[in-house]
MOPAC internal coordinates of N, CA, C and O (Angstrom, degrees):
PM7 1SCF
backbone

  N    0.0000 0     0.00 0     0.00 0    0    0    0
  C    1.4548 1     0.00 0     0.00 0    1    0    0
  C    1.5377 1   108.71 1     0.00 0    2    1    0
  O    1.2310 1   115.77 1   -61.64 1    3    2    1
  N    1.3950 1   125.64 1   118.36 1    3    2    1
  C    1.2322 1   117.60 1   155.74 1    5    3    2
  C    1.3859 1   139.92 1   -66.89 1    6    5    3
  O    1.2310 1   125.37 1   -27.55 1    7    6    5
  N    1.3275 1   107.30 1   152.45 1    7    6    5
  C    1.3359 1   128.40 1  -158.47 1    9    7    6
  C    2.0887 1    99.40 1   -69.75 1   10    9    7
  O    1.2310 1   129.87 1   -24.62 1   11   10    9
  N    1.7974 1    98.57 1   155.38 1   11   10    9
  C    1.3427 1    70.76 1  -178.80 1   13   11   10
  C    1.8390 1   121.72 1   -89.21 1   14   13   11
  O    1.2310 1   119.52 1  -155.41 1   15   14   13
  N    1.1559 1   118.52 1    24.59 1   15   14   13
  C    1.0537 1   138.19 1   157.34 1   17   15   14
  C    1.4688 1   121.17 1   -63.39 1   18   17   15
  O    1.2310 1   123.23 1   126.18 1   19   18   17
  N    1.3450 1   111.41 1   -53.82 1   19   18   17
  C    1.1842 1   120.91 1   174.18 1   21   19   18
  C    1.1137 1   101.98 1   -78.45 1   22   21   19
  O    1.2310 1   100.41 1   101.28 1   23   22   21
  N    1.2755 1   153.12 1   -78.72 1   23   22   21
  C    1.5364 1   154.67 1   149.48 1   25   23   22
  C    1.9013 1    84.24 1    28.20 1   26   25   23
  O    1.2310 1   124.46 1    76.11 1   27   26   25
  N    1.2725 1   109.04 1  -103.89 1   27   26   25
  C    1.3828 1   128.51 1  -175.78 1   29   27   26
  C    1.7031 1   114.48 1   -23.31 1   30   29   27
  O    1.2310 1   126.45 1   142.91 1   31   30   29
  N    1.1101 1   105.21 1   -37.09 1   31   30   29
  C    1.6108 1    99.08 1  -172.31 1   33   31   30
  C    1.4600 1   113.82 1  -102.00 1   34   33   31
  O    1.2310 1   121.98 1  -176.12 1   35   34   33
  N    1.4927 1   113.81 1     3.88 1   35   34   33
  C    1.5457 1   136.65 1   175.14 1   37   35   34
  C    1.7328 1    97.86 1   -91.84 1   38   37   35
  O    1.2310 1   117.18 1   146.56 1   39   38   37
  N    1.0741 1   122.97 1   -33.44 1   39   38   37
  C    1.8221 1   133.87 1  -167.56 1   41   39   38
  C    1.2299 1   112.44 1   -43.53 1   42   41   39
  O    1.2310 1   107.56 1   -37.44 1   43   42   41
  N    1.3596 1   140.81 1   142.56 1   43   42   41
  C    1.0430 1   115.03 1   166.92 1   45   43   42
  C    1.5104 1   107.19 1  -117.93 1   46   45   43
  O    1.2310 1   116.18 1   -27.07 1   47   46   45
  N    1.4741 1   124.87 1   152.93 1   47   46   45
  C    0.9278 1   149.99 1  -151.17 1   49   47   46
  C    1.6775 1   105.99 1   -58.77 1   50   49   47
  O    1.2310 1   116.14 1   -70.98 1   51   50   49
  N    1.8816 1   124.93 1   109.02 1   51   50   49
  C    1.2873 1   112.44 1   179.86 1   53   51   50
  C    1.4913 1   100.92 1   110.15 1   54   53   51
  O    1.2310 1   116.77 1   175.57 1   55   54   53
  N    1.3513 1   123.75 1    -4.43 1   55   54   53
  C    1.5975 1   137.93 1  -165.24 1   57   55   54
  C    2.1698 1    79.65 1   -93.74 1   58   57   55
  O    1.2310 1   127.67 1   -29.81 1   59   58   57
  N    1.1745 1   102.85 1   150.19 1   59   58   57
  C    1.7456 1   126.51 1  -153.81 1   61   59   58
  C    1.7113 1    63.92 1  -125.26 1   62   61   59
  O    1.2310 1   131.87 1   -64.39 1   63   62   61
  N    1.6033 1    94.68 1   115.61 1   63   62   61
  C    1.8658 1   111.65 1   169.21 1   65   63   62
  C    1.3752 1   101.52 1  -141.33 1   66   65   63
  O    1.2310 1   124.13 1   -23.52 1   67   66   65
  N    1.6754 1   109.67 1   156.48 1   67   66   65
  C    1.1421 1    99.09 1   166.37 1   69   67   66
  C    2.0332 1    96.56 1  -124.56 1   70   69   67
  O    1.2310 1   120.07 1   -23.31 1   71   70   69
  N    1.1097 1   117.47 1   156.69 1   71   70   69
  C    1.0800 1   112.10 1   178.99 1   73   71   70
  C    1.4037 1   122.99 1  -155.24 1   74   73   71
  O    1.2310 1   124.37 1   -44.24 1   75   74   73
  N    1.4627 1   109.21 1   135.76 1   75   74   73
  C    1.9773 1   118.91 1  -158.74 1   77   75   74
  C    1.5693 1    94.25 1   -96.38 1   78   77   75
  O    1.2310 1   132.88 1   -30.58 1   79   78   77
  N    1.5936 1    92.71 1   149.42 1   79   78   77
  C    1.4389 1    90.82 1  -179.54 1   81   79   78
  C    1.5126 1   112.81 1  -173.22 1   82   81   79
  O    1.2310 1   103.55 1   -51.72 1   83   82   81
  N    1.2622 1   147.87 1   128.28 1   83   82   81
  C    1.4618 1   156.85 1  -144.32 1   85   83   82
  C    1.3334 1    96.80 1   -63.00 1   86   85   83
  O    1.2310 1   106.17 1   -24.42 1   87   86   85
  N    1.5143 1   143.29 1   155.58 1   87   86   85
  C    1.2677 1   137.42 1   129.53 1   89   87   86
  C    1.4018 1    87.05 1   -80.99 1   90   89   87
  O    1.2310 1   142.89 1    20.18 1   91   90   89
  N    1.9889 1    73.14 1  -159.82 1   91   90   89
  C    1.4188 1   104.49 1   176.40 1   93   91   90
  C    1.2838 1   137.24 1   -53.88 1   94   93   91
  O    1.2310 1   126.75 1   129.95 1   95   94   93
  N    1.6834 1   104.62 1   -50.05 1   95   94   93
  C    1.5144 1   106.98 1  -175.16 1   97   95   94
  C    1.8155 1   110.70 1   -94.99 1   98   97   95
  O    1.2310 1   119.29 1  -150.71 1   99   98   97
  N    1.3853 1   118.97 1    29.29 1   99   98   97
  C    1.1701 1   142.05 1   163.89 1  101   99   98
  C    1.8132 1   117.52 1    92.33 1  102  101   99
  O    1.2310 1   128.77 1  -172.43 1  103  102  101
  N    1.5414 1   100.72 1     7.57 1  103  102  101
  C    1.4626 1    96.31 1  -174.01 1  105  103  102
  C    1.3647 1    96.44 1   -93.79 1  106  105  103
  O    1.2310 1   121.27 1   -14.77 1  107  106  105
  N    1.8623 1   115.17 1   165.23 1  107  106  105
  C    0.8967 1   132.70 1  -173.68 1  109  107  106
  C    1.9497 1   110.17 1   -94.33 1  110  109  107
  O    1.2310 1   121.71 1   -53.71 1  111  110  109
  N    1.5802 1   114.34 1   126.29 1  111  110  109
  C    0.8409 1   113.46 1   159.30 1  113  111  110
  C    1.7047 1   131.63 1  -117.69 1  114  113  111
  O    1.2310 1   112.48 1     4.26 1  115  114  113
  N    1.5160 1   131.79 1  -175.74 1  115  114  113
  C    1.4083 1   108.11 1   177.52 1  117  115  114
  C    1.2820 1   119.02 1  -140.75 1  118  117  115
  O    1.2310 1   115.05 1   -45.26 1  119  118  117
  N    1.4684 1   127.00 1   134.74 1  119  118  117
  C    1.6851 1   126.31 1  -154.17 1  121  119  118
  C    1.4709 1    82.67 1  -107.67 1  122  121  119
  O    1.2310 1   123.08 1   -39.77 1  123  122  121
  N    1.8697 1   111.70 1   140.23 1  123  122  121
  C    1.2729 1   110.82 1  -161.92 1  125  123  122
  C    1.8407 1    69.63 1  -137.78 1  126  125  123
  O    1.2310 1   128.51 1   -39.98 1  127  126  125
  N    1.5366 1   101.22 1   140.02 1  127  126  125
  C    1.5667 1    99.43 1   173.11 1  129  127  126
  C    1.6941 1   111.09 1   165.44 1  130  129  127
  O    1.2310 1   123.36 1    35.18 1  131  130  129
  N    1.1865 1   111.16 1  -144.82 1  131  130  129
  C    1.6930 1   113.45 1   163.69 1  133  131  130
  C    1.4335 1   117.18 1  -122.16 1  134  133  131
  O    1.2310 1   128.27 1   -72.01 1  135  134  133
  N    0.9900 1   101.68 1   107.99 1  135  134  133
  C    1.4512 1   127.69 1   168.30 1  137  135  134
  C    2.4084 1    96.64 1   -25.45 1  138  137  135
  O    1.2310 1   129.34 1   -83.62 1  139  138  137
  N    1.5164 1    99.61 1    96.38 1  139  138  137
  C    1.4128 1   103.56 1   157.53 1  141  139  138
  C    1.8858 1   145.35 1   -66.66 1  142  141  139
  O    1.2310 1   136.46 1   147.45 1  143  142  141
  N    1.5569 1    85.73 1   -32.55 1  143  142  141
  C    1.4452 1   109.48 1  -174.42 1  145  143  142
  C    1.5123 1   122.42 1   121.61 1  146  145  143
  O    1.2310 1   124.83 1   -32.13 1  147  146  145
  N    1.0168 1   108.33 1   147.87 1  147  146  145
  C    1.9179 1   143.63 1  -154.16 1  149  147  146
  C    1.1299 1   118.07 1  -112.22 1  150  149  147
  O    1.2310 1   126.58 1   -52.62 1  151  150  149
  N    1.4469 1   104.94 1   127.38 1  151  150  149
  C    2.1419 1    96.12 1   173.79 1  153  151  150
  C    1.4017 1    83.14 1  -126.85 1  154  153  151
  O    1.2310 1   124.58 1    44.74 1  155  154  153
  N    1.5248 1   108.82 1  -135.26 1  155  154  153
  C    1.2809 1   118.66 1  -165.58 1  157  155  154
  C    1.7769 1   134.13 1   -78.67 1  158  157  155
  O    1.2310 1   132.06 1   137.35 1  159  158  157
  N    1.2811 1    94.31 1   -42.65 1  159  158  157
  C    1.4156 1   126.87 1  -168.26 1  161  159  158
  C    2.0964 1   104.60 1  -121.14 1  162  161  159
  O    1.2310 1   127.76 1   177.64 1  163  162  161
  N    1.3715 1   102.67 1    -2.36 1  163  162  161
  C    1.8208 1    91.55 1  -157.70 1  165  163  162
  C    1.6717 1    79.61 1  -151.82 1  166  165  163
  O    1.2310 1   125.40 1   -41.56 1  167  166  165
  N    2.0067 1   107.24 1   138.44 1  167  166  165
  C    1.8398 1   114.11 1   157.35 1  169  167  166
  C    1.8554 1    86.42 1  -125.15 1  170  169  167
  O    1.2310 1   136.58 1   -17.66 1  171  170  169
  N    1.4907 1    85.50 1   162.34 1  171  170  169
  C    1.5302 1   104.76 1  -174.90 1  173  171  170
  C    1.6670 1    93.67 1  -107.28 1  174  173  171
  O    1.2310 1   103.18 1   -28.10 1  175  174  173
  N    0.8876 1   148.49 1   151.90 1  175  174  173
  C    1.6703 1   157.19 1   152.25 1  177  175  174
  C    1.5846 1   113.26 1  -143.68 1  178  177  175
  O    1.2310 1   132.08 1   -70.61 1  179  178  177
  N    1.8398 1    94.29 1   109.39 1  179  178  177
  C    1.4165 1    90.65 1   175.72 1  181  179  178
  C    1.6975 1   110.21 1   -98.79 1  182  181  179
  O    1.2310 1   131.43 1   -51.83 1  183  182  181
  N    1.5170 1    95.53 1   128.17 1  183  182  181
  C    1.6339 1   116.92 1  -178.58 1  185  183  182
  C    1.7008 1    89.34 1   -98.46 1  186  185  183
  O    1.2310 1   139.68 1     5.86 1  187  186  185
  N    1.7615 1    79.43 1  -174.14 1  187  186  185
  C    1.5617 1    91.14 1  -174.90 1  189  187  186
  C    1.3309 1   113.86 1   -91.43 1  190  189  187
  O    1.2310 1   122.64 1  -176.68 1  191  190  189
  N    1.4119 1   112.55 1     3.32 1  191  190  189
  C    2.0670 1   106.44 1   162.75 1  193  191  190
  C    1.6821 1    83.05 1   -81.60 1  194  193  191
  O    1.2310 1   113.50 1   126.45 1  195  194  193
  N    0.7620 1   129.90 1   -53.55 1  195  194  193
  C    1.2129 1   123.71 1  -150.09 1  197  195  194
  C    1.4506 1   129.03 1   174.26 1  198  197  195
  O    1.2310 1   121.12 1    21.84 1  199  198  197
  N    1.7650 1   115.46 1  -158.16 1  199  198  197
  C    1.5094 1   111.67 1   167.72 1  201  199  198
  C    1.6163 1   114.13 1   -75.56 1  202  201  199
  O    1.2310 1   121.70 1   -59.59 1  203  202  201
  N    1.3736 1   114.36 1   120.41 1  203  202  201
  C    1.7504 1    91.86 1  -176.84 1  205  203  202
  C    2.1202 1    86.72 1  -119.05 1  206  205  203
  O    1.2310 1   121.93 1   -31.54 1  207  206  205
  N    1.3548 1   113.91 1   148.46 1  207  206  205
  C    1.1512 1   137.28 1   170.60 1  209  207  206
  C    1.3696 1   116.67 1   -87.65 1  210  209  207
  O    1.2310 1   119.14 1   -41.37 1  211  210  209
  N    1.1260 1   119.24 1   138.63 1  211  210  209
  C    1.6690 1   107.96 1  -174.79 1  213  211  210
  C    1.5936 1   113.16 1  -143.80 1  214  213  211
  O    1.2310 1   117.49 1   -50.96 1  215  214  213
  N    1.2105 1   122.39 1   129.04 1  215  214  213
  C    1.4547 1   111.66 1  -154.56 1  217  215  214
  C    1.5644 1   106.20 1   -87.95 1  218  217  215
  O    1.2310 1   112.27 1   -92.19 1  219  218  217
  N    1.1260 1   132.19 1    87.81 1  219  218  217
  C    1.8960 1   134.34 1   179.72 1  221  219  218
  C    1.1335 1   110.49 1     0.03 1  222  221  219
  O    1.2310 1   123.39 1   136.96 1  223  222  221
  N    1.7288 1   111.10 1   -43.04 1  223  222  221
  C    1.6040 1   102.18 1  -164.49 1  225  223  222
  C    1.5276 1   116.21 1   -67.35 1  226  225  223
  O    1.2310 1   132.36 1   157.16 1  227  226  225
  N    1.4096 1    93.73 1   -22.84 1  227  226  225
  C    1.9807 1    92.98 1  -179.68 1  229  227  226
  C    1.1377 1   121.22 1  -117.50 1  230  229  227
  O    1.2310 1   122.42 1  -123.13 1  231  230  229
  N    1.9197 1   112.97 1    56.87 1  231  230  229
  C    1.3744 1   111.96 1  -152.91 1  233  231  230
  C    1.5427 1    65.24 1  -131.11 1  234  233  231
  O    1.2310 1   120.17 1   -26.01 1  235  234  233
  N    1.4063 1   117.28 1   153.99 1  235  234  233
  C    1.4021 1   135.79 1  -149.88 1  237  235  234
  C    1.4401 1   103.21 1  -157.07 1  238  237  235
  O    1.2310 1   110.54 1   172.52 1  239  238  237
  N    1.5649 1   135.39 1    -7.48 1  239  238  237
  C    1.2224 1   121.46 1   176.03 1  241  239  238
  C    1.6513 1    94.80 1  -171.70 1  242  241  239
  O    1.2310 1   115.67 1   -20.37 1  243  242  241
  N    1.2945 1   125.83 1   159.63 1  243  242  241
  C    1.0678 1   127.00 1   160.43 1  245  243  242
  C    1.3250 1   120.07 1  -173.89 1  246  245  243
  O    1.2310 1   110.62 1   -50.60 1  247  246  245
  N    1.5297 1   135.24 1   129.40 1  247  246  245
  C    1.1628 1   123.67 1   167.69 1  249  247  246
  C    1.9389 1   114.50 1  -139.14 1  250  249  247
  O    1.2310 1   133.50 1     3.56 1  251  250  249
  N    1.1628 1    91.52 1  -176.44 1  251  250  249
  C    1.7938 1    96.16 1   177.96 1  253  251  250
  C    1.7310 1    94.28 1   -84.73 1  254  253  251
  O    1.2310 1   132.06 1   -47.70 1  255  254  253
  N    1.2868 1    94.31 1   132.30 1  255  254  253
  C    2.0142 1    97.27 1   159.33 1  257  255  254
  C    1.2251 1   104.74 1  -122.71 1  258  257  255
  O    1.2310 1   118.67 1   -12.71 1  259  258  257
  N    1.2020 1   120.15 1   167.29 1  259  258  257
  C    1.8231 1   152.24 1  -175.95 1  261  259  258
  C    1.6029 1    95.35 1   -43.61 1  262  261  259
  O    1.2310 1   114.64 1   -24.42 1  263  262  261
  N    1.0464 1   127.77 1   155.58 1  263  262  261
  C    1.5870 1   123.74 1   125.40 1  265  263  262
  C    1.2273 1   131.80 1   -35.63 1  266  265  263
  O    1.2310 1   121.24 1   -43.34 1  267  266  265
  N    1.4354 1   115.24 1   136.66 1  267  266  265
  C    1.4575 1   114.50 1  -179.82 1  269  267  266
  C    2.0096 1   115.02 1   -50.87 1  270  269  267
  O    1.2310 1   123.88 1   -13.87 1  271  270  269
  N    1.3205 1   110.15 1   166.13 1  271  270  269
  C    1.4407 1   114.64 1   177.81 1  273  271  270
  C    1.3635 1   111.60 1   -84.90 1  274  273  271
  O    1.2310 1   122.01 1   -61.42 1  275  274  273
  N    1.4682 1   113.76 1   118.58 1  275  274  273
  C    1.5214 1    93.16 1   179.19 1  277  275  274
  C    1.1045 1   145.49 1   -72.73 1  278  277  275
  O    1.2310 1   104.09 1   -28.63 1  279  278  277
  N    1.2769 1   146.93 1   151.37 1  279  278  277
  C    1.5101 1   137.16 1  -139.99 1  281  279  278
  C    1.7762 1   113.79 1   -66.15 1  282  281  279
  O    1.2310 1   117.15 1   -16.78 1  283  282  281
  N    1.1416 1   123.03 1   163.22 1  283  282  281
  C    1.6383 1   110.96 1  -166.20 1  285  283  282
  C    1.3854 1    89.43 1  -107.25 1  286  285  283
  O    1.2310 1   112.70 1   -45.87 1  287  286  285
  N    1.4075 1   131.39 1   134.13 1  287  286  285
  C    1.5986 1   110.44 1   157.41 1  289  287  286
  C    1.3404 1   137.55 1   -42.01 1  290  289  287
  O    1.2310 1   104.96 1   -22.93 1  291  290  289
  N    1.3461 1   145.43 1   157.07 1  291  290  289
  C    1.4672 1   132.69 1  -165.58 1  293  291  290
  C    1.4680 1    98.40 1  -100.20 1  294  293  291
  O    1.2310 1   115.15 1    -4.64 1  295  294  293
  N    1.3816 1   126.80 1   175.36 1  295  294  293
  C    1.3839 1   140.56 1  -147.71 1  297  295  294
  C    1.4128 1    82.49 1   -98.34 1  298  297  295
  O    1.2310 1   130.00 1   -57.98 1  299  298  297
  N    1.5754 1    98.31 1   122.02 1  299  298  297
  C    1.9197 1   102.46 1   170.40 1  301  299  298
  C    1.6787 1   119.01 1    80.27 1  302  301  299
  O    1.2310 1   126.00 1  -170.96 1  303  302  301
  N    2.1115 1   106.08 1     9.04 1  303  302  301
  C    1.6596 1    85.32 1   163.79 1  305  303  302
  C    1.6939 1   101.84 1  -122.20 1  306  305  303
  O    1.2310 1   118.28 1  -158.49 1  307  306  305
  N    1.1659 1   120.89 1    21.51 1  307  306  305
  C    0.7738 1   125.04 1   164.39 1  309  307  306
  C    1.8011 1   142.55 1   -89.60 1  310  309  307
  O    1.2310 1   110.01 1  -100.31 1  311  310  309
  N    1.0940 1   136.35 1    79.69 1  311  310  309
  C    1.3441 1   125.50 1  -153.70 1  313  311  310
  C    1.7255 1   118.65 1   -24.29 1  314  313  311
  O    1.2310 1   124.64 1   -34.60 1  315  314  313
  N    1.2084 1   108.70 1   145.40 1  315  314  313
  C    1.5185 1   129.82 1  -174.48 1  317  315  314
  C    1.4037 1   107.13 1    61.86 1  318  317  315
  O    1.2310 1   111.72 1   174.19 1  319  318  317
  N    1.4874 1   133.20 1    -5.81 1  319  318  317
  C    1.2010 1   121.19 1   163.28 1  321  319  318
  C    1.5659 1   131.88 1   -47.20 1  322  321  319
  O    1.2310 1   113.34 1   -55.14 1  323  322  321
  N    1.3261 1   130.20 1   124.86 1  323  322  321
  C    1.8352 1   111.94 1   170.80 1  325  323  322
  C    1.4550 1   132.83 1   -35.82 1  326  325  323
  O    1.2310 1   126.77 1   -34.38 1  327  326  325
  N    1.1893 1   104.58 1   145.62 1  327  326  325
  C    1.5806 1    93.28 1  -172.05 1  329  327  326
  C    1.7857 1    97.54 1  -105.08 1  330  329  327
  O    1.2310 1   120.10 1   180.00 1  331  330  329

């Protein structure tokens, strides 16, 4: 099984990842988005703040997830729905 380091630098570009990974003060947080691209030491994942950079060495989990769910219409904008 590869590591999720390796995981990440195998990805291909546009692949929907989510991936765990240390800050600073040692807790774990998780960048949920599309996998941008990977070099050695650094993956790019653009979420919805934005481009976030993530340094491999303190990446602690990672895998491919689904596509998002697509949105449900809201109650009443949809024709023949109750009002």
């Amino acid at each position: 099984m590869a590591t999720p380091a390796e995981f990440l630098k195998a990805t291909t570009s546009g692949t929907r990842v989510v991936v765990r990974h240390l800050i600073e003060d040692g807790r774990a947080t998780d960048s949920l988005g599309y996998f941008h691209l990977a070099d050695e030491t650094h993956c790019v994942v653009a979420t919805q703040r934005g481009l976030e950079t993530i340094e491999l060495a303190k990446v602690i989990a990672a895998k491919e997830i689904p596509p998002p769910p697509a949105p449900r219409p809201r109650a009443g904008s949809a024709p023949g729905s109750p009002e």
